[in-house]
N, C-alpha and C positions, 0 to 999 in steps of 0.2 A: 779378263773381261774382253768383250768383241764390243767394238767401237764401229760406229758410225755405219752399219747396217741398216736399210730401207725399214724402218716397223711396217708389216704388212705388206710385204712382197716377198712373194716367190722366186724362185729361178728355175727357167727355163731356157736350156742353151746359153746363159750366159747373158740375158737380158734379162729386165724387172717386169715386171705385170702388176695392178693390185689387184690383192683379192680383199675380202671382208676377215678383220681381227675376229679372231672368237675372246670369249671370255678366258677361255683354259689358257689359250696363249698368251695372255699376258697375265695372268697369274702365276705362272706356273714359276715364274722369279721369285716370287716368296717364299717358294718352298727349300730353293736353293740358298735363303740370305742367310742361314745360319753356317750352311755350308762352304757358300763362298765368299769370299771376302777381299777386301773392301766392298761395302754398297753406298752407293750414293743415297740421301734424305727424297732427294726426287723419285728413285728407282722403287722406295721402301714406300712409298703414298701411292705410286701409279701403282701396284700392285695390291695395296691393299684395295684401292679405288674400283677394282676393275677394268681398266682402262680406260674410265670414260672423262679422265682428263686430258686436257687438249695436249696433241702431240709434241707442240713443242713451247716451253712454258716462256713468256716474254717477260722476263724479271731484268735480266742481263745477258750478255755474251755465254755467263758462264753456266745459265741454267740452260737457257737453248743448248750449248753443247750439252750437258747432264742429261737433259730430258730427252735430245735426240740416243744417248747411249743407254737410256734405259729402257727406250721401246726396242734400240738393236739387241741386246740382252735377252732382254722377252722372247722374240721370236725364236733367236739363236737356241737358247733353251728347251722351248718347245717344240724346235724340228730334233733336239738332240746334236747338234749339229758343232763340232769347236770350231770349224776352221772361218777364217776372216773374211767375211762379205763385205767389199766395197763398191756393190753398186748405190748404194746409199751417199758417196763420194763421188764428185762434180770430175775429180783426178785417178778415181778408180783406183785400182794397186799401183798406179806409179811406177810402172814396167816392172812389178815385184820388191818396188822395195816395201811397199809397206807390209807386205806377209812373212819375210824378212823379217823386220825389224818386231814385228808382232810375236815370232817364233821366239822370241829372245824376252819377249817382255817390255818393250820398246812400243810405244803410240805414238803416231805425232799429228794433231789435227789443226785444221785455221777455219775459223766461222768466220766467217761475215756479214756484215748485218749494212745495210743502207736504208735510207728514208728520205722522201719527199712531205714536206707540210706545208699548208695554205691555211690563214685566215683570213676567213668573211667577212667578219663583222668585230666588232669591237676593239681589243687590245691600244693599244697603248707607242707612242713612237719610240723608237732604238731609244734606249739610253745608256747606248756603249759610244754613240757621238751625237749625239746630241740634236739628232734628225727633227724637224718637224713632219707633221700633215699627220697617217693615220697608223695603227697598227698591225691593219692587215698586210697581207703580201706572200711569197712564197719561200720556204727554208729548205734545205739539205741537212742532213749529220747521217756520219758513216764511223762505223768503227769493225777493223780486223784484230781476231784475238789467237796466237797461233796457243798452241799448250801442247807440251810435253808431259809424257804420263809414263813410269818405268812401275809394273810390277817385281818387286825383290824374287817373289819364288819362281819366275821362268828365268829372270834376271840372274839371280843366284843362290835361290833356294830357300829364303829369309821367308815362309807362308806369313799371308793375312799383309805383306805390307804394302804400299802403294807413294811414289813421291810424283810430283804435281810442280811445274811451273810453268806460267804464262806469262804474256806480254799485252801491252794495249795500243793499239793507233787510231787514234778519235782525230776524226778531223768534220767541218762541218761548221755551222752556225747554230747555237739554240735558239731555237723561235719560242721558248720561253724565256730564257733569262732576256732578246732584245727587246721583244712585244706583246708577251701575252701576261708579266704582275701575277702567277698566280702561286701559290702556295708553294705548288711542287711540280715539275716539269709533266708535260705533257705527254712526253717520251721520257720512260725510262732508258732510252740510250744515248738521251743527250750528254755531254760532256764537253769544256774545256781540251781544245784542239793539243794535243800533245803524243808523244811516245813514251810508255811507261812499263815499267814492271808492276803485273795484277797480282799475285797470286807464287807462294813460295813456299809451300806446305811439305810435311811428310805426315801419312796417319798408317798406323797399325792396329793390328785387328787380335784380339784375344777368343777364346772361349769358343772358339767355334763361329766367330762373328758376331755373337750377341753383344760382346762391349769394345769400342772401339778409341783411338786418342788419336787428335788430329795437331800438329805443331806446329807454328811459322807462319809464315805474310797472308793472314786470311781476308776471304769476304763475307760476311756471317746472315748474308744476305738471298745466300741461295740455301741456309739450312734454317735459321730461326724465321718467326713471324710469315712463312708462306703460306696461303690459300693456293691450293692446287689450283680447282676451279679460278678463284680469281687470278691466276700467273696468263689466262689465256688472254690478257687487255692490254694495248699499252701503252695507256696512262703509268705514270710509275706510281702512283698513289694506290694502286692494285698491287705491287713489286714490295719491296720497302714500304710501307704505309706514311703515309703526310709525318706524325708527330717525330720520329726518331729525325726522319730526314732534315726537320728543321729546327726543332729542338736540340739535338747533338753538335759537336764539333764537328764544322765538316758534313753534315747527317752520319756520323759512326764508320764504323768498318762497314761499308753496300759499298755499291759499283760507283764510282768511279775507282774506290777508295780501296784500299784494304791497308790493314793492322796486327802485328804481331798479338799471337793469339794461342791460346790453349782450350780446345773443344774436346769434352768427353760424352758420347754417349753409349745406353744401355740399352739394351732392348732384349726384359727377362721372356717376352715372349711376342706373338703376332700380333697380339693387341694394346700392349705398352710400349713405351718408349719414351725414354728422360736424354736429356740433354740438360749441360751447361756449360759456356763459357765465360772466360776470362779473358779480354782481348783489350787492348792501350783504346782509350776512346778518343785519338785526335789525330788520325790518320796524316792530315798536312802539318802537324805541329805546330799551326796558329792558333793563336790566345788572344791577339787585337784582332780590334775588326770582324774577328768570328758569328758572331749574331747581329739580328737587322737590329736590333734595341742600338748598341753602340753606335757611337759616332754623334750624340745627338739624336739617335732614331734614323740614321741615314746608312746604318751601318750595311753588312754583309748582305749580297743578293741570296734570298733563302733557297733558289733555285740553282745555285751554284756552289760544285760541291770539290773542283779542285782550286788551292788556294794556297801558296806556295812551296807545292811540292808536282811540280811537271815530272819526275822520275819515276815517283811512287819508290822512293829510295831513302823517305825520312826518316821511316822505323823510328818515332817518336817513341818517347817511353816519360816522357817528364808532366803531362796533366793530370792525368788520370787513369783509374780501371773502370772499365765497363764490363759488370757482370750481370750475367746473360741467361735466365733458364727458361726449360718448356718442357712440360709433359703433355703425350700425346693418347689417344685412347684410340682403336680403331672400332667403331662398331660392324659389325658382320662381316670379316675380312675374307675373303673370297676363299674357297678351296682353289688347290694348286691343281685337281683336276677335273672337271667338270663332266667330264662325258660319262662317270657312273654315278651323277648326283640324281636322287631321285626327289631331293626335297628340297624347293629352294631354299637358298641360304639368307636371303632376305636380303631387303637393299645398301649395298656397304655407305659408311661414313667415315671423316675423321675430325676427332674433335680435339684441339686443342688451350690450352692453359700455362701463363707465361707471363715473366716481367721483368724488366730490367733494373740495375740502381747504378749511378756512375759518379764515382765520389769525386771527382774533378768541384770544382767551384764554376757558378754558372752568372752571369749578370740577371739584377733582379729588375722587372719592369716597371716597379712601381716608385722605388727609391734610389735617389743619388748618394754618391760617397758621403753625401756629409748627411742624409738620413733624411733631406727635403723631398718632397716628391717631384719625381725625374720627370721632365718637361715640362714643369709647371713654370710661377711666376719666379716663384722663391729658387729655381733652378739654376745658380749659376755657375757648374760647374758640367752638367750635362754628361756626367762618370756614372753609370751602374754603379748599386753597389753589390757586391760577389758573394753568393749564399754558396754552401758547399752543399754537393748533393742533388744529387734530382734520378727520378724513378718516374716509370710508366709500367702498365701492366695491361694487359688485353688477353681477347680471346676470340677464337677461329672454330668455323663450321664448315667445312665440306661434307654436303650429304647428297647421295644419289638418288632421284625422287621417283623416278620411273625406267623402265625398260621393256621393250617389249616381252624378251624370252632370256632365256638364261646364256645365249651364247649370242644374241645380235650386237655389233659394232652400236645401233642407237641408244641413245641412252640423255635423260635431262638430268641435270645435276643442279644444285645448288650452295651458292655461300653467301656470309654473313661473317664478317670481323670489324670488330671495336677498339679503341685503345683510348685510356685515360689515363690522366697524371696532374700534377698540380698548375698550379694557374699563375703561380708569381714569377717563376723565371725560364717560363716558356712560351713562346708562340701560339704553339698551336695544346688546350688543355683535352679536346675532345675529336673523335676524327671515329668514321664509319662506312664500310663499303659493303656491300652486296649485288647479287647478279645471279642469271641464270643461264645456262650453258648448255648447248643443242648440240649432243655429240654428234657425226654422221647424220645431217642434216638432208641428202638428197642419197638416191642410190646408187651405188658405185664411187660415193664419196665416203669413206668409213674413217678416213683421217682426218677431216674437215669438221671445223666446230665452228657454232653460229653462237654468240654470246651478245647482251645486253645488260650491264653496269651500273651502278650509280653507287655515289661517294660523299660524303661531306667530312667540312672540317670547321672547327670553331675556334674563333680567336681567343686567346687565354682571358680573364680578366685581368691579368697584368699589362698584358695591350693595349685591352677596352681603356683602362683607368689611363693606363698612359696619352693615351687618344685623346680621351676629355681633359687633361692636364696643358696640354699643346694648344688644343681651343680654348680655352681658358686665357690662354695669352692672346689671341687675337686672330690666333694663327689656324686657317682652314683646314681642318685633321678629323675627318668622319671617323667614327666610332666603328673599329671594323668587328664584322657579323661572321655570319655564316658563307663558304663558300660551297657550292653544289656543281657535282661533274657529272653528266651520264654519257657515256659510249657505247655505242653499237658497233660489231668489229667479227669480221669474219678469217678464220684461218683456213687456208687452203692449203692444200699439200699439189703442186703443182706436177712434177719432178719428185723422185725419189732423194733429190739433194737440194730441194728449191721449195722453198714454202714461201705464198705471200698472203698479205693482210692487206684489204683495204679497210679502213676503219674512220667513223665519224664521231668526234667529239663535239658534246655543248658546254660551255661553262658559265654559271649563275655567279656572279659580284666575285669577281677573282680576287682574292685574298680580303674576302669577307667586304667588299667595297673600299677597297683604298684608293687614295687619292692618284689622281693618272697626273705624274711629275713630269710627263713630257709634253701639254700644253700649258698656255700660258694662262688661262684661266681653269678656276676653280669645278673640279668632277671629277666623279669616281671613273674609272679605268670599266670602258664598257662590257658587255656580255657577251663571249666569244663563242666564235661557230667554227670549229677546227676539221677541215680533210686532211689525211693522211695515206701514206702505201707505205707500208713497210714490206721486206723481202729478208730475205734470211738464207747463206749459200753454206753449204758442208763440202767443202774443199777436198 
């Protein structure tokens, strides 16, 4: 695999230039997946896709790396080309070691990712100390993610294998979990300020590459539940979707998180593909305190997802399994060469089908251990009581709506994904996004994508009832609804190693109108108006 090469530059003397992606060139990776192996989930969509998903996907640390190695591949590919281009690297070859260390089968990359965020208007004051006045103001979070990557067969001959370990450094404040109350962070790359082990995998590849097994410290978040199109936002509600993240221990094996785990997928041909895993579902190994229910209702912030495990070294294995499938369908999946098609192929899609079940025990929202209803009058124990079980199941659209010609970088795309599950021992029962995405937006920009979003999420009825149980005693506890997010958000390719976002969020009744606990009187937590810059560096 060639890592971390510019998608869509040339070389000339030794410098970058861009010129415009054609179609054939990044297709032309599919036609290699059966032949070379490992492929990344990301590398296997942007090919079926055509390209006309955004260069670099904003899920995590680890999909930006993925998706910047799946457009280097592409190119690499289509020039014919094996040898290691680093001008897509901030550090270039590193006075040759990296061509080195690549000749052997040896990668070694560090992303970086940084952010600035401001809100306008509404939010909510700190209640990490107990601040008055408002919840506007300006945040930081940063995180570097180095990862090691050894191919066995240049390594020592072992084809089809691949081992994988990375590292995490978050540091930063979330201007969700201090002031914005909302379901699910605003940024998918906030996190709890720490140094960690991410990621601790080996996968091997069978058959020619059509079936492949992945094993060890995963994040299952840069391969099940993604929306190509929607990975271009970021909101992390586009990433990971609102229900897992707050309904799961932890939100599951996603970013910040990962969990021992066993992924197999198949893929009998260019238009299927099955996946499933089995992976521990309690990444930090907490049981108390885990969801907002507990505590009285005062329990765990749902936007914070590390929780006594700053290492990422719990390797938990004592609550539960979280099993995991998805089948995938490609409609029109591109030829690998375009320049003797004489018919078009029509405009690619991909459609996915998926759902989870995690037999762990969950607190239920409606009743106390002794079987009263939980924050009522007759509550006086204020203990969940623990159902085993719980399941969600959803489904994903990415489809390409228009293009000019068969080989232009422009391109509109669109998605649409859902997810539903039950309402007694979860937060969120309902949750939905969509958007539409402007590949190559102006000319001479062919990496640059201009996208608009929107997302909601519904409070479970185990909530709702619990809500009106609490006001029943006296006690001020609005009935929380619907919350609605839409973003505007543009990616730039600035630099061949430098991508930036500036992006504006709105947010309607953050976490469906709940109550804002950081004044002293009675109201919901206002309507937020969020600027951001995100940047993104390939070392």
């Amino acid at each position: 695999m060639i890592y971390f090469r510019s998608p869509c530059v040339s070389r000339r003397r030794g410098r970058a230039f861009f010129v415009n992606c054609t179609l054939a060139s990044s297709v032309v990776a599919y036609s290699h997946a059966y032949a070379q192996a490992p492929q990344t989930q990301i590398e296997e969509d942007r090919a079926r896709l055509g390209n006309s998903t955004p260069l670099v996907e904003q899920i995590d640390p680890a999909t930006v790396r993925d998706s910047q190695r799946a457009q280097a591949d592409a190119q690499e590919k289509a020039a014919g080309d094996d040898r290691l281009d680093t001008s897509g690297n901030l550090l270039g070859d590193m006075w040759g070691a990296r061509s080195w260390l690549y000749r052997h089968g040896v990668t070694f990359d560090i992303q970086e990712v940084d952010e600035v965020w401001g809100n306008g208007t509404g939010g909510t004051p700190s209640s990490n100390d107990g601040a008055s006045g408002s919840g506007t103001g300006p945040a930081y979070d940063g995180v570097t993610m180095p990862t090691l990557s050894i191919d066995t067969e240049k390594l020592f001959g072992l084809k089809g294998g691949l081992f994988n370990v990375s590292a995490l450094q978050t540091r930063g404040r979330s201007i969700s979990q201090d002031h914005l109350a909302n379901f699910n962070p605003i940024s998918g790359f906030e996190a709890d300020r720490s140094t960690r082990l991410f990621e601790l995998w080996y996968q091997q590849s069978f058959l020619n590459g059509k079936l492949d097994v992945k094993i060890g410290q995963q994040d299952l978040d840069t391969e099940f539940l993604i929306s190509d199109y929607a990975s271009l936002y970021l909101n992390s509600n586009f990433g990971w979707p609102m229900a897992p993240s707050v309904n799961l221990y932890g939100g599951g094996p996603s970013w910040p998180l990962s969990s021992p785990a066993v992924r197999v997928r198949y893929r009998p041909s260019e238009k299927f593909t099955f996946m499933f895993a089995a992976a521990d579902d309690n990444p930090p190994g907490n049981r108390t305190n885990s969801f907002a229910i507990q505590n009285g209702g005062n329990g765990a912030d749902p936007t914070n997802q590390v929780t006594n495990d700053g290492s990422g070294t719990q390797f938990n294995m004592g609550t539960g399994a979280l099993l995991i499938t998805e089948l995938q369908y490609a409609l029109n999946p591109q030829p690998a060469d375009m320049s003797n098609v004489t018919k078009d192929p029509g405009l690619p899609g991909v459609y996915k089908l998926g759902g989870y079940y995690d037999t762990a025990k969950f607190p239920d929202y409606r009743y106390n251990n002794m079987g009263k209803p939980l924050g009522g009058a007759d509550d006086s124990t204020g203990i969940p009581r623990w159902d085993r079980g719980n399941w969600m199941v959803y489904g994903i659209i990415d489809q390409m709506i228009w293009r000019p010609s068969l080989t232009s970088a422009r391109s509109v795309g669109v998605f649409v994904r859902a997810t539903g599950n039950g309402g007694d021992r979860n937060l969120i029962s309902f949750a939905m996004d969509a958007g539409f995405n402007l590949k190559a937006p102006f000319r001479g920009r062919a990496n640059d994508t201009l996208g608009l979003g929107w997302g909601i999420g519904r409070a479970s009825s185990g909530e709702r009832q619990f809500d009106r149980n609490v006001a029943q005693t006296g006690t001020y506890s609005p009935v929380q609804g619907n919350e609605n997010h839409l973003e505007l958000t543009y990616q730039a390719q600035v630099t061949p190693w430098l991508v930036m976002q500036p992006d504006f969020q709105y947010v309607w009744h953050p976490s469906g109108g709940v109550r804002d606990y950081g004044v002293s009187y009675n109201r919901h937590v206002g309507n937020e108006a969020i600027f951001g810059l995100h940047g993104s560096i390939t070392f």
